[in-house]
N, C-alpha and C positions, 0 to 999 in steps of 0.2 A: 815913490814919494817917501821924503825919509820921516821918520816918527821923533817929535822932541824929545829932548832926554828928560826921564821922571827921577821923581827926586823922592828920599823920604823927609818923613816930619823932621829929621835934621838934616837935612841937606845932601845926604849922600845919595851915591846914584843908585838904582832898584836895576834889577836885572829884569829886560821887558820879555815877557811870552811871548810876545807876536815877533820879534828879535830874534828870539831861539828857535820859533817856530817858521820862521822863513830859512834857516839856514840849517833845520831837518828835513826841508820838505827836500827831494830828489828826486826825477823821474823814474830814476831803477827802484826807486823805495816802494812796499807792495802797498796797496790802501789798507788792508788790514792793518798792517804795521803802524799805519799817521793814525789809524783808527783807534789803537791800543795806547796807542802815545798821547795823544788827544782826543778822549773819549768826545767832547762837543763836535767834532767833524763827522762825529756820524749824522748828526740830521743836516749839516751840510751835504752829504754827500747822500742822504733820504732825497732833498730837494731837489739833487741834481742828478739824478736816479743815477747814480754810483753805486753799484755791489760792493759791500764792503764783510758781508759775511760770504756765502757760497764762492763770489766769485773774488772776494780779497787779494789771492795769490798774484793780483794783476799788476803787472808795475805802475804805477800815480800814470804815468804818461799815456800807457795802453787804454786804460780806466777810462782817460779825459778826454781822448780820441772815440773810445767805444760809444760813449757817451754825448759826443757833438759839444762835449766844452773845454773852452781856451783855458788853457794849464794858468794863466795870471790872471782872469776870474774866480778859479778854485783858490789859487793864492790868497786873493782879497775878502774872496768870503771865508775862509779856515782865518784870516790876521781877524777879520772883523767879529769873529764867534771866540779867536780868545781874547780879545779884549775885553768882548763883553764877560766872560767870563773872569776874567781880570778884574773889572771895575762891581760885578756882583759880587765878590769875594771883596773887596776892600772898604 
């Protein structure tokens, strides 16, 4: 689902987190790494009992398989945590 384009208070386009963050996420990417890169992904990945410290070194895809969750549910709750953290910063 694609996301509106945000605007600032003068009109120009804002560059969206959840934008950049769909197009870092990679299944060879390890979780520690989306962890370090977006520290809010850890209590997503708390809730989805995802090791993101001891067992980090796991590639996103290995992690989401280990763990019984669909790689585009992780998507949508990491887009959904930085939004929110998007709209509490603004």
């Amino acid at each position: 689902m694609p996301y509106p384009p945000q605007r600032t208070l003068h009109g120009g386009p804002v560059q969206c987190p959840v934008r950049v963050l769909l197009t870092m996420l990679s299944l060879n990417k390890t979780v520690r790494d989306v962890a370090l890169e977006m520290p809010q992904a850890t209590r997503v990945f708390e809730k989805l009992k995802i090791d993101y410290c001891c067992g980090g070194d796991k590639p996103l895809g290995e992690a989401c398989a280990t763990a019984g969750v669909e790689v585009a549910n992780l998507e949508q709750m990491l887009s959904e945590a930085a939004q929110t953290e998007v709209q509490g910063n603004g």
